[in-house]
C-alpha positions as CSV (number, residue, x, y, z in Angstrom):
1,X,28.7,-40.7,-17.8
2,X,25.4,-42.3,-16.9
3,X,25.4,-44.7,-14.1
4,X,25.0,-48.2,-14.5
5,X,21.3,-49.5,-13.6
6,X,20.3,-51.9,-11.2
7,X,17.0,-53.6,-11.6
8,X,15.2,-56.2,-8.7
9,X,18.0,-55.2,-6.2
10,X,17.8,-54.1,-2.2
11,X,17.5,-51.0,-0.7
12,X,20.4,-51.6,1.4
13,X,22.4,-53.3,-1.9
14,X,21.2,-49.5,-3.5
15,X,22.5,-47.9,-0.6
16,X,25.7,-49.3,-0.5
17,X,26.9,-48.2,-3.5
18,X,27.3,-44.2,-2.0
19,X,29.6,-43.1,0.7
20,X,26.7,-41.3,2.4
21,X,23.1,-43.0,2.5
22,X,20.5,-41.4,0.1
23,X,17.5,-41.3,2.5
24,X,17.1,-42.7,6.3
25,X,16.3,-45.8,6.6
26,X,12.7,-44.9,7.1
27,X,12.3,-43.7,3.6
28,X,14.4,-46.7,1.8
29,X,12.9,-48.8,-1.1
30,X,11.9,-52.8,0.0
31,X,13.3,-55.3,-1.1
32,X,11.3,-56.3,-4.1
33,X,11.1,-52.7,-5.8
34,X,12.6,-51.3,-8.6
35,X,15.6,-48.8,-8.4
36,X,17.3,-46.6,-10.5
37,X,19.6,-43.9,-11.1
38,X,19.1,-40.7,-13.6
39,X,21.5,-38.3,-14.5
40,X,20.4,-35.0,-15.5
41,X,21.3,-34.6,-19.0
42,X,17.6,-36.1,-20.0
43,X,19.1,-39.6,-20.7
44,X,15.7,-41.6,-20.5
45,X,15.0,-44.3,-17.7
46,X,12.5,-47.2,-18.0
47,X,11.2,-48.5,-15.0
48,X,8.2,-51.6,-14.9
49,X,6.8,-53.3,-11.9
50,X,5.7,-56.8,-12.1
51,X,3.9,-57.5,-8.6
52,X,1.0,-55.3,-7.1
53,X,1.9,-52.7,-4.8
54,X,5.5,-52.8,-6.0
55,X,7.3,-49.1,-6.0
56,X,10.2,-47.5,-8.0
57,X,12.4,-45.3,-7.1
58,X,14.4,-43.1,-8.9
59,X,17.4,-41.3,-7.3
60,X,19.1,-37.7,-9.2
61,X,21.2,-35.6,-7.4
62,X,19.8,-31.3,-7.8
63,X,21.9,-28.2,-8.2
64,X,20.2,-25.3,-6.7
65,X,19.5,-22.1,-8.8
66,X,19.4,-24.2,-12.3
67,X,16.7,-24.8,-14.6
68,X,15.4,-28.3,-13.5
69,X,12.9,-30.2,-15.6
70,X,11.2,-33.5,-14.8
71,X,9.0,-35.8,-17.1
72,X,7.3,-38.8,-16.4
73,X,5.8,-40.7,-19.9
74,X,3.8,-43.1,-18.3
75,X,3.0,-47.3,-19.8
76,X,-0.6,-48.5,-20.3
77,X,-1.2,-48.4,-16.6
78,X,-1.6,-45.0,-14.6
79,X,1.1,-44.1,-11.8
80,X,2.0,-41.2,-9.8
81,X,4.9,-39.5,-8.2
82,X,6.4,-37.6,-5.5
83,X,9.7,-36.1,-5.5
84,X,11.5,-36.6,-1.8
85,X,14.5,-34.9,-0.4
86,X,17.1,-36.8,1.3
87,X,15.2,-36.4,4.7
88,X,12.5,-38.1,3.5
89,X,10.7,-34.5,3.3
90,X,8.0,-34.2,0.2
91,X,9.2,-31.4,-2.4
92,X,6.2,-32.5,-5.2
93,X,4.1,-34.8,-6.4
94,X,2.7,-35.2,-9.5
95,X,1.1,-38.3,-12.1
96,X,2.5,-39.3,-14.8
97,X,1.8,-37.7,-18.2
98,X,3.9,-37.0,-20.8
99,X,2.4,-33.6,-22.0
100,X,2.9,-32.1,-18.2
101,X,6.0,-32.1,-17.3
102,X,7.4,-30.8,-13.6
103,X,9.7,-27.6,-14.3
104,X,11.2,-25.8,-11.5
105,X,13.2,-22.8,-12.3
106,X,15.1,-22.1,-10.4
107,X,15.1,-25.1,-8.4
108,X,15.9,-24.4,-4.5
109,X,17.4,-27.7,-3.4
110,X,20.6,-29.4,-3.6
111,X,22.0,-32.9,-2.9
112,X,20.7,-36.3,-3.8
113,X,16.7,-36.6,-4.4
114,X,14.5,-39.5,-4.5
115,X,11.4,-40.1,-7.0
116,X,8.7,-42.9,-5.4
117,X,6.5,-43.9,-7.8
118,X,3.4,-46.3,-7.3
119,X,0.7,-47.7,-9.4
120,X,-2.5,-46.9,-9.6
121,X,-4.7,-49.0,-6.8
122,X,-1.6,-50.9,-6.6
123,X,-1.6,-52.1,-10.4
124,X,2.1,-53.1,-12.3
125,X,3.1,-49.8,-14.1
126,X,5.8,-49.0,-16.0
127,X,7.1,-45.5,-17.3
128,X,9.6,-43.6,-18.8
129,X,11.2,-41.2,-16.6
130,X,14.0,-37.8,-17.8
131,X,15.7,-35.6,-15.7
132,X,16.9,-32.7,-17.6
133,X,19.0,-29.9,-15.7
134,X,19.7,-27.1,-17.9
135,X,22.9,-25.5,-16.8
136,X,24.0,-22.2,-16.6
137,X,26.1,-19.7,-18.3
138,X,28.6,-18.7,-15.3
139,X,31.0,-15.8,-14.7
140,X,32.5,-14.6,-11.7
141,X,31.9,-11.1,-10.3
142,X,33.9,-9.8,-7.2
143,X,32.9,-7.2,-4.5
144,X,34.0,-3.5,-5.9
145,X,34.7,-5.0,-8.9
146,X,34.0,-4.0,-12.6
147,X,30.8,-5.8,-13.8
148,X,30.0,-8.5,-16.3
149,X,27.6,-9.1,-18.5
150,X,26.2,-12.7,-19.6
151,X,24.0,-13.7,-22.1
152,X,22.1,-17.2,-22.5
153,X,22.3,-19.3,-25.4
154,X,18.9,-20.5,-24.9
155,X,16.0,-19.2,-23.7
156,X,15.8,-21.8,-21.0
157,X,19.3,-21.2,-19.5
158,X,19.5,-19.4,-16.4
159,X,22.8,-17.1,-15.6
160,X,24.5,-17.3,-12.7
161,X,27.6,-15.4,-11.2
162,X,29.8,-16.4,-8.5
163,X,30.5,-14.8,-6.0
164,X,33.3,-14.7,-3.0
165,X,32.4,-13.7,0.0
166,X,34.2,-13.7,3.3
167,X,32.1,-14.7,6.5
168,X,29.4,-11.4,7.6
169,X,30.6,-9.7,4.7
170,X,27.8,-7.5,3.1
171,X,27.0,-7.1,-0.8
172,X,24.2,-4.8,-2.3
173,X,24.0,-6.7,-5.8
174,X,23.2,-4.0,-8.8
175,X,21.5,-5.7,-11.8
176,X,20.4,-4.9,-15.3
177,X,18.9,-7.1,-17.9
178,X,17.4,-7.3,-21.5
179,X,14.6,-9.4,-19.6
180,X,12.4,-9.3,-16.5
181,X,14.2,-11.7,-14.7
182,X,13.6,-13.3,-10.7
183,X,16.8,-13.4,-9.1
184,X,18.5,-15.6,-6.3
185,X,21.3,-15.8,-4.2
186,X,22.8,-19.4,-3.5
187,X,25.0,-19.9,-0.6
188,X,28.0,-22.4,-0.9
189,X,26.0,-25.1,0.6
190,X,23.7,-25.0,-2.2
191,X,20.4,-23.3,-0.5
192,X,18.5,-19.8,-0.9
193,X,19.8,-16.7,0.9
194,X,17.1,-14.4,2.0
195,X,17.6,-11.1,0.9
196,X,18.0,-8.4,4.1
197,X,14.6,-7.6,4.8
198,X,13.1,-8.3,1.1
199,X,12.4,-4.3,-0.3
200,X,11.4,-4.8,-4.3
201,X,15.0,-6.2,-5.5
202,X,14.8,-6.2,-9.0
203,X,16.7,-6.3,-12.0
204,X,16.0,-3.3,-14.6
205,X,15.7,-3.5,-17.8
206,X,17.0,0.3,-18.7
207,X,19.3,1.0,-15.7
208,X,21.1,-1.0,-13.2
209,X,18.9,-1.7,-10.3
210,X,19.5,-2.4,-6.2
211,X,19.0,-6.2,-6.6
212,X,19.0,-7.6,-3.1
213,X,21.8,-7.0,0.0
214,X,22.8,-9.8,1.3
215,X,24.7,-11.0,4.2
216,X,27.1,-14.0,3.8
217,X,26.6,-16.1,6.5
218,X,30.1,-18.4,6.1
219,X,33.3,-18.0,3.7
220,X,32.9,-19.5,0.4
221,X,31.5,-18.7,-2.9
222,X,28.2,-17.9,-3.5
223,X,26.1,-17.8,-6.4
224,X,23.7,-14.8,-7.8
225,X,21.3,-16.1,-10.5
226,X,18.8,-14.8,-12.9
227,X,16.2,-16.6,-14.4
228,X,13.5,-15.1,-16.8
229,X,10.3,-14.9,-15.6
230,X,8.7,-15.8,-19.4
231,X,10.4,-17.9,-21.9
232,X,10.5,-17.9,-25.8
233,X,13.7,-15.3,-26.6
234,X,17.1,-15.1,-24.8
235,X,18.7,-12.7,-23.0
236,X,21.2,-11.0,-20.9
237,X,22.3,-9.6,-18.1
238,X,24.7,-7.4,-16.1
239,X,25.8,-7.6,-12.7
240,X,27.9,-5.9,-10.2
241,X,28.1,-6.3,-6.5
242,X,29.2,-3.4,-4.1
243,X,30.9,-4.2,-0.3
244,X,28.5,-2.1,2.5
245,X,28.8,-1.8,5.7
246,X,25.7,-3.2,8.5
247,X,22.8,-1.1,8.4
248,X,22.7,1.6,11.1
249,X,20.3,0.6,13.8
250,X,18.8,1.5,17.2
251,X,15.7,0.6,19.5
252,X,13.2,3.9,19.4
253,X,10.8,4.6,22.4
254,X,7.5,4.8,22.1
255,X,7.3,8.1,23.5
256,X,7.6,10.3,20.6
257,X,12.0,10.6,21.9
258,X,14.1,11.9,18.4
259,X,16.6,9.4,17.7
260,X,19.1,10.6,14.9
261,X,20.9,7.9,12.4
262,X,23.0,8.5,9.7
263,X,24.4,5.9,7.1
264,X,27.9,6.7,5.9
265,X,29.1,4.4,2.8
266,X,27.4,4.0,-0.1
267,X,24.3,1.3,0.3
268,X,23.9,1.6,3.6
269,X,20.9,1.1,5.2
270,X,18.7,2.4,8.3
271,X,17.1,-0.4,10.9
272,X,15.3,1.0,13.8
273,X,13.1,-1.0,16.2
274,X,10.5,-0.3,18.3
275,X,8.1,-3.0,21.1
276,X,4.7,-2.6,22.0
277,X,2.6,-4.4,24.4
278,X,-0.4,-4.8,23.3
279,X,-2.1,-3.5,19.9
280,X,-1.6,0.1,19.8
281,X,-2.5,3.0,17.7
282,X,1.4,5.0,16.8
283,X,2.1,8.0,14.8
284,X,5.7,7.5,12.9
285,X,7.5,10.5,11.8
286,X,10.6,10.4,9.3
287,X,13.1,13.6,8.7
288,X,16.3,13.7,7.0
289,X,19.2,15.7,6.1
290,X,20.3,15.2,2.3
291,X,19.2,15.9,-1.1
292,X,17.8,13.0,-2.3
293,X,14.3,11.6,-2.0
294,X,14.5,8.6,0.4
295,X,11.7,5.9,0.8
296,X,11.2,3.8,3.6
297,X,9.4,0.6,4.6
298,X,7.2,-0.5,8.2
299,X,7.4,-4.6,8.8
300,X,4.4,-4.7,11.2
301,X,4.8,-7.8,13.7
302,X,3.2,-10.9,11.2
303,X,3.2,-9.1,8.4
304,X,5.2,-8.2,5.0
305,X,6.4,-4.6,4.7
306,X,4.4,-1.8,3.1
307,X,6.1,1.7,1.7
308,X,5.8,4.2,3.7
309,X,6.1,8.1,2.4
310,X,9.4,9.8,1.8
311,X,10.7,11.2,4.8
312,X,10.1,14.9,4.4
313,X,13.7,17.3,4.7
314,X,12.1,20.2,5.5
315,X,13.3,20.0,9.3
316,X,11.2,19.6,12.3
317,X,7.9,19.9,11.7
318,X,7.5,19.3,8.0
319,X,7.4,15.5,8.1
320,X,4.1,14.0,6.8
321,X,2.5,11.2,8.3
322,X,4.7,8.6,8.1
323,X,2.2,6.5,9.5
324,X,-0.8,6.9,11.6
325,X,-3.0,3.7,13.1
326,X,-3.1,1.1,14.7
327,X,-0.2,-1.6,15.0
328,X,-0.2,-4.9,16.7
329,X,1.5,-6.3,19.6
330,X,5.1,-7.5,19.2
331,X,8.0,-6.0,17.5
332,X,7.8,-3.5,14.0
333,X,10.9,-2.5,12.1
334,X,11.7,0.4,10.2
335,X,14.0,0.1,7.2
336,X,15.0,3.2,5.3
337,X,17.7,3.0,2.4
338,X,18.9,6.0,1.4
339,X,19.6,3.8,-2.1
340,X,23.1,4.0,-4.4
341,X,25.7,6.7,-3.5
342,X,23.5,8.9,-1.4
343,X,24.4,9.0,2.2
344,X,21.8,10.3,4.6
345,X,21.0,11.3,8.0
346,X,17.0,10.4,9.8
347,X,15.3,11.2,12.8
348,X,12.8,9.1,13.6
349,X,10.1,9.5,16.4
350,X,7.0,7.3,17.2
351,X,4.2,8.1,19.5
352,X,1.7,5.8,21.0
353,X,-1.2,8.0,20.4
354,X,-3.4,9.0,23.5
355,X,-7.9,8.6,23.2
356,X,-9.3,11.4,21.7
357,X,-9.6,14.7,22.9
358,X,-13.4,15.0,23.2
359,X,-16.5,17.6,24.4
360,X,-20.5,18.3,23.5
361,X,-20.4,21.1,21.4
362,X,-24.0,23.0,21.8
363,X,-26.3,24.6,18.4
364,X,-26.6,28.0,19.8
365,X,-23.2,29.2,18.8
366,X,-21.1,28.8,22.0
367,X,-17.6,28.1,21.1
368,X,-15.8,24.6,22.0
369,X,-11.9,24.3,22.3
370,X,-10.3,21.5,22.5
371,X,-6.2,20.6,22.3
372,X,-4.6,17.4,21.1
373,X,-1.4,17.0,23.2
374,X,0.4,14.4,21.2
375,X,0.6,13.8,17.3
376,X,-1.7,11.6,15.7
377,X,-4.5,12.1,18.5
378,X,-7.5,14.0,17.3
379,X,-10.1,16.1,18.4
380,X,-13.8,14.7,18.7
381,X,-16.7,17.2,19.3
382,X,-20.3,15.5,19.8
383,X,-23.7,17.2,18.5
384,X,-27.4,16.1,19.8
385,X,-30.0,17.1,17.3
386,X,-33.2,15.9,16.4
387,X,-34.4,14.2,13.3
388,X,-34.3,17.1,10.3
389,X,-32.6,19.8,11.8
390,X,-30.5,21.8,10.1
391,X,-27.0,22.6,11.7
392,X,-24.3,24.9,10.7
393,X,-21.1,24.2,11.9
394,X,-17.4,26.5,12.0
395,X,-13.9,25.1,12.6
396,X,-11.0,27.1,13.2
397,X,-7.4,25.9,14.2
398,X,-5.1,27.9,16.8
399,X,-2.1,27.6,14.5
400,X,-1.4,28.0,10.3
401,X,-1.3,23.7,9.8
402,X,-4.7,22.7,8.5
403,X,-5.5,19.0,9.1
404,X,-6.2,16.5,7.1
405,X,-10.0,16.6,6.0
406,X,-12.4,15.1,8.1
407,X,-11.1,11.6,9.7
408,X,-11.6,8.9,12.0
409,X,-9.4,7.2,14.6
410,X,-9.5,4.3,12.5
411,X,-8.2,6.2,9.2
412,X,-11.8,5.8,7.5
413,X,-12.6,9.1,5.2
414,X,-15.6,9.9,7.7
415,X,-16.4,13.3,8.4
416,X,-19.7,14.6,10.5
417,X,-21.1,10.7,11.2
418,X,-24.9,10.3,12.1
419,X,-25.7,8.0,15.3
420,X,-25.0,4.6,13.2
421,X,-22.1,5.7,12.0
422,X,-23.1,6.8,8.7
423,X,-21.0,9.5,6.9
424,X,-23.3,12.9,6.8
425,X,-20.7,15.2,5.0
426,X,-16.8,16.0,4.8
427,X,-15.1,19.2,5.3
428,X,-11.6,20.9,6.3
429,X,-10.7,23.3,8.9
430,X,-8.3,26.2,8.0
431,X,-6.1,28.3,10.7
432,X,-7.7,32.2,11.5
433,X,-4.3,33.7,10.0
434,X,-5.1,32.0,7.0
435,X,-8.0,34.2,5.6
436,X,-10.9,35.4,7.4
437,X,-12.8,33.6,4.5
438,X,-11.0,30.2,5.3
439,X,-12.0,29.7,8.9
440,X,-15.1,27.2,8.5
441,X,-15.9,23.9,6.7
442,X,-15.5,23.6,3.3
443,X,-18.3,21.3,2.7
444,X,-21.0,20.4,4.5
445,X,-23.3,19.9,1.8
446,X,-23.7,21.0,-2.0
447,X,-23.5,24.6,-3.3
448,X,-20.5,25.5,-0.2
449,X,-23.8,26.0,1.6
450,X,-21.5,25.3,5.0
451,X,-24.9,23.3,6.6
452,X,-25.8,19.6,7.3
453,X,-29.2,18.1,7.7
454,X,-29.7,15.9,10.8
455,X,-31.5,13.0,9.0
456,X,-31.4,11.0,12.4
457,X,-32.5,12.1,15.7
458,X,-29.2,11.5,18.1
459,X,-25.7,11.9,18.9
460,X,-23.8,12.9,15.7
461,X,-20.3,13.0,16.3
462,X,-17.4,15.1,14.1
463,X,-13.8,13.9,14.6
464,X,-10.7,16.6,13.6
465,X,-7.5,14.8,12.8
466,X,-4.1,17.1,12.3
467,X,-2.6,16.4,8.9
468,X,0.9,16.8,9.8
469,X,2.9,15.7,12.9
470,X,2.0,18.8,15.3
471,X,-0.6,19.1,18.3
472,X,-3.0,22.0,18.0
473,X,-6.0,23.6,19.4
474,X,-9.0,23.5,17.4
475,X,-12.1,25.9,18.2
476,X,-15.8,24.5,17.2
477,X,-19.0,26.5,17.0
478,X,-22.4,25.6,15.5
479,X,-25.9,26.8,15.5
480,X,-29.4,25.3,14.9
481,X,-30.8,27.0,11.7
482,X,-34.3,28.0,11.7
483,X,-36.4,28.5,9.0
484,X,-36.0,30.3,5.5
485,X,-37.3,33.6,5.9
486,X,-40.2,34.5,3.1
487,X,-40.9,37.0,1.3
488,X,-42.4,38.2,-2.1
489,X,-40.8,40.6,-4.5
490,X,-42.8,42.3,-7.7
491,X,-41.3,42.0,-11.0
492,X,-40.5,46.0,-11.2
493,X,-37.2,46.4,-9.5
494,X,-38.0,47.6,-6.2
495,X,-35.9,45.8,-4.2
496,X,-37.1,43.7,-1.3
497,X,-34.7,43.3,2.1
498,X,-34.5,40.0,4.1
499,X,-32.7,39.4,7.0
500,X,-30.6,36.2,8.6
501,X,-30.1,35.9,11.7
502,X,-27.9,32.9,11.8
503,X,-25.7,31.3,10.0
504,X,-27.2,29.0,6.9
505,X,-30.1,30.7,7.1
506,X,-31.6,31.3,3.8
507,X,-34.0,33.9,2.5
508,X,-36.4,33.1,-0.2
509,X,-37.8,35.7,-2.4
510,X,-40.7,34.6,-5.2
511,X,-41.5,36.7,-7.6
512,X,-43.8,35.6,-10.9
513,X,-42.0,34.6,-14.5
514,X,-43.0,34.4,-17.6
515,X,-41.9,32.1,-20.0
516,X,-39.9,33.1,-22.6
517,X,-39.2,36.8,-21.1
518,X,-35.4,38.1,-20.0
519,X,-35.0,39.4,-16.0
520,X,-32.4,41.2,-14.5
521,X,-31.4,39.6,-11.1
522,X,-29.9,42.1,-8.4
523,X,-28.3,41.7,-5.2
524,X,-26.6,43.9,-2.5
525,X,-25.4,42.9,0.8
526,X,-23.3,46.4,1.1
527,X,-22.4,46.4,5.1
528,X,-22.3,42.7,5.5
529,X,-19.3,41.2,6.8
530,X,-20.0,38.2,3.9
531,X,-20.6,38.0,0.4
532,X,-23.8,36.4,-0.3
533,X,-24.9,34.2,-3.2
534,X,-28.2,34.1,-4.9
535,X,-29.8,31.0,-7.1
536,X,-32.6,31.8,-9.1
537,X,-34.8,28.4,-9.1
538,X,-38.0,27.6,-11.5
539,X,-41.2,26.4,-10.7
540,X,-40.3,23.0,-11.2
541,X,-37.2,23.1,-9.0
542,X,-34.4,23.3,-11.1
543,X,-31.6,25.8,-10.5
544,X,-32.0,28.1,-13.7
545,X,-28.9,30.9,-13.4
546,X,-27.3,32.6,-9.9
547,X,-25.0,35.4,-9.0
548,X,-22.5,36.5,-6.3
549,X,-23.2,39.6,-4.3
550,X,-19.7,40.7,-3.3
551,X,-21.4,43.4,-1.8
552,X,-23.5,43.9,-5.3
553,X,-24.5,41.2,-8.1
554,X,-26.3,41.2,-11.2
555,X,-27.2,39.2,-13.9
556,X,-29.8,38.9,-17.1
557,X,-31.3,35.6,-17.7
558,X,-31.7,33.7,-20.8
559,X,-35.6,33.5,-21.9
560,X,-37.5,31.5,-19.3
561,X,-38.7,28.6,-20.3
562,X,-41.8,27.8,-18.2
563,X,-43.7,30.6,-16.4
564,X,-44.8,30.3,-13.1
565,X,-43.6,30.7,-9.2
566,X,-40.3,31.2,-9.4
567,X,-38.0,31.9,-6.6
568,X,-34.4,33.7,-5.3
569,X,-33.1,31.2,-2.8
570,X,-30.4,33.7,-1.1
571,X,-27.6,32.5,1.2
572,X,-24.8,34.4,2.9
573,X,-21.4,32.5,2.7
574,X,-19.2,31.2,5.4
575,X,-20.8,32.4,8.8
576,X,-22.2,35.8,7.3
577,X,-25.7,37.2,8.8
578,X,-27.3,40.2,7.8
579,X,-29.7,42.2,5.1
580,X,-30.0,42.0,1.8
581,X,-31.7,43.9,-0.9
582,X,-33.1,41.5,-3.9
583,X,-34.8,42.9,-7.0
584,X,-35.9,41.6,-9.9
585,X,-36.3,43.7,-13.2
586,X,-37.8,43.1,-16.7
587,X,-34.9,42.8,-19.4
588,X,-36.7,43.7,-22.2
């Protein structure tokens, strides 16, 4: 039943009529302005001023977690708005207009709440003022117990599910619904219980999802509620809640220490801590015993969580990189939830990582080794070189891991860098058990030509990270290329032999086309130690045909279509040297 209004009246006669007071003292209406009450079943209430600067104030007591709307249809004279809690605390403002009305769904706050309108440049105004709260379909659900399903009536209903809870006692709340619903958990007190470390609750819409653990934090009954995220259609919704026990935590060392933690019931959870100084570069590793693929989540120190990889259960030293870089000062959590029945048990390790390995590596082929002694550090060779040179560089690890590609210390995909910093070319680096074809770069440039052109005169620098959490030793070599040796071969098949002498070294071989004839292209590099490749390439540059000499190769052209100089442009592969015979034949 609506309350009865009282017009012209004063604050403290308005106060007076509750047991406790609305709003301090500090925020109470004067003596001369208007005050009413509104329920919240959208009964209208007029309100006028007849005075400048005279105020109205409308108090409505809130129910957190229900659909709250507020419309203001303002008189011939503008006003505005703001909604105050009962500490005097702004919630919103707004003006009034009839065809913008405030809806807050859920709304957060519970008690009684002021409305303080005023005129605009302190005209009279008057206005019509509802309060509509739009309450919920309800149920009761009990830890363990079977679940229940609700559906609204109207699309603008929320559904909400009490809950008993003892003090500390812990719920992991499972949810499906027909919509995409938000969801929040309302304390007995009326206000918003953050979810344990806030890890993409949700509520499906095929299966029942992990929609928020939660912690009571005093006795009394607690409410879970769902409200749709779009109207226009109604819906439903299941719910269950599940009793867990604290998640299993522990304070990790920075110094790369194992510490082992299992979860034994059903939902729950993982929670391990670790403190740093200053901002530090780490290198997190995750392992687990148990069948089922577990994700976890870093909260960095001022920041929201971000997903981390699985953690790998392929034992010691098949974790991936749980994370590698650089992590400010102050304290970051790791939260892993094993997630429905699945029990697991994780050993965690994090390393602060060390600077960088580092040495000059010199171009005329004497090897560099270097060894990174704690995961996550890497390996940084520098090259001098002056503006144009060509340089061909080899890589091989000491053990079977291959790193990741080419990587900086602060996780940029850089490879071989030029003296600004610009990226001159990417590669790998393969282990000497692998293959003997698999010890070097994989790309320094186009064509697996293994090389890289010095376009600036300086310090070039390549940096070697380990993909996986494992120190290593990682050999370097590289040699200045000189220049292509020439030759000249006559279109009769007598072949012609160049020689390399260093790796990347090309051999060029011209030889007279005609356009529209058919050639044969041969190639034997029978003794090598490396297969070789051939491009045949017209005289106005383009790459026509090629073929692999593996130790022999031949092919037969289509009909040239231009006739001039044309030319073999013959390379071994990986860090091959040798001779190699090159002929060129007439098809026919």
């Amino acid at each position: 039943m609506r309350l009865t209004r009282i017009r012209a009246i004063t604050a403290a006669v308005a106060l007076a009529l509750s047991v406790t007071p609305l709003v301090p003292a500090a925020a109470a209406s004067a003596a001369d302005d208007v005050v009413e009450w509104a329920t919240t079943d959208g009964e209208p209430v007029k309100i006028a001023t007849t005075s400048a600067d005279q105020k109205a104030h409308v108090f409505f007591t809130g129910s957190a977690g229900r659909h709250l709307i507020v419309s203001c249809d303002p008189g011939t004279t503008a006003s505005s708005y703001v909604i105050q809690r009962a500490d005097g605390s702004e919630l919103k403002k707004s003006t009034c207009d009839a065809h913008k009305p405030l809806d807050f769904d859920p709304f957060r706050d519970s008690g009684r709440l002021r409305m303080l309108f005023t005129g605009e440049n302190g005209q009279p105004f008057s206005a019509t003022v509802k309060v509509l709260m739009i309450e919920d379909v309800t149920g009761t659900v009990t830890p363990g117990g079977a679940p229940l399903t609700l559906a609204a009536a109207k699309p603008e209903q929320n559904l909400s599910f009490a809950l008993p809870l003892r003090a500390g006692q812990r719920v992991q709340m499972m949810c499906q619904s027909t919509a995409t619903p938000w969801i929040m958990m309302v304390d007995p007190r009326g206000k918003a219980v953050e979810e344990d470390f806030k890890a993409f609750a949700r509520c499906g819409s095929s299966d029942p999802d992990e929609a928020g653990l939660y912690t009571a934090g005093e006795a009394g009954t607690y409410r879970f509620v769902i409200y749709p995220g779009s109207r226009g259609r109604t819906y439903s919704a299941t719910v269950s809640a599940v009793s867990t026990l604290p998640d299993v935590t522990a304070e990790l060392a920075t110094d790369g220490t194992p510490v082992t933690l299992a979860t034994t019931v059903a939902y729950q959870r993982v929670k391990a801590t670790f403190s740093l100084q200053a901002d530090t570069r780490v290198y997190i590793t995750c392992e687990r015993k148990g069948s089922a693929f577990t994700l976890a989540w870093l909260y960095k120190p001022r920041y929201y969580g971000q997903v981390l990889d699985g953690c790998q259960d392929d034992g010691p030293g098949g974790e991936p990189t749980f994370f590698n870089g650089l992590l400010q000062a102050g304290t970051s959590t790791i939260l892993i939830n094993p997630g429905g029945e699945n029990t697991d048990e994780f050993t965690l390790r994090v390393h602060t990582v060390p600077a960088p390995v580092t040495a000059e590596l010199p171009l005329d082929g004497t090897p560099v080794t270097l060894e990174t002694t704690t995961p996550g550090q890497v390996a940084q060779v520098t090259v001098k070189a002056e503006g144009g040179e060509r340089v061909w560089i080899g890589c091989r690890l000491g053990s079977h891991r291959a790193p990741k590609r080419w990587t900086d210390t602060d996780r940029a995909r850089v490879g071989f860098t030029q003296p600004g910093g610009q990226i001159l070319a990417q590669g790998a680096c393969n282990a000497a058990e692998d293959s003997p074809y698999n010890d070097y770069p994989s790309a320094f440039s186009a064509s697996s030509r293994y090389t890289a052109t010095m376009t600036k005169a300086g310090t070039h620098t390549l940096t070697v990270a380990m993909n996986t959490a494992e120190t290593n030793t990682v050999t370097l070599w590289a040699y200045r290329i000189p220049g292509n040796v020439e030759a000249t071969a006559a279109a009769d098949g007598v072949p012609v032999t160049v020689e390399t002498t260093v790796p990347g070294q090309q051999a060029h071989v011209g030889f007279t086309g005609v356009a529209g004839s058919r050639y044969t292209l041969s190639c034997d590099v029978t003794g090598s130690s490396r297969t070789g490749t051939v491009w045949l390439t017209s005289p106005s540059g383009k790459q026509v045909d090629l073929t692999h000499c593996s130790p022999t190769g031949k092919i037969t052209t289509s009909p040239l279509t231009e006739s001039g100089d044309f030319r073999l442009e013959f390379f071994f592969e990986k860090d091959g040297t040798g001779k190699a015979a090159l002929a060129v034949t007439p098809a026919g």
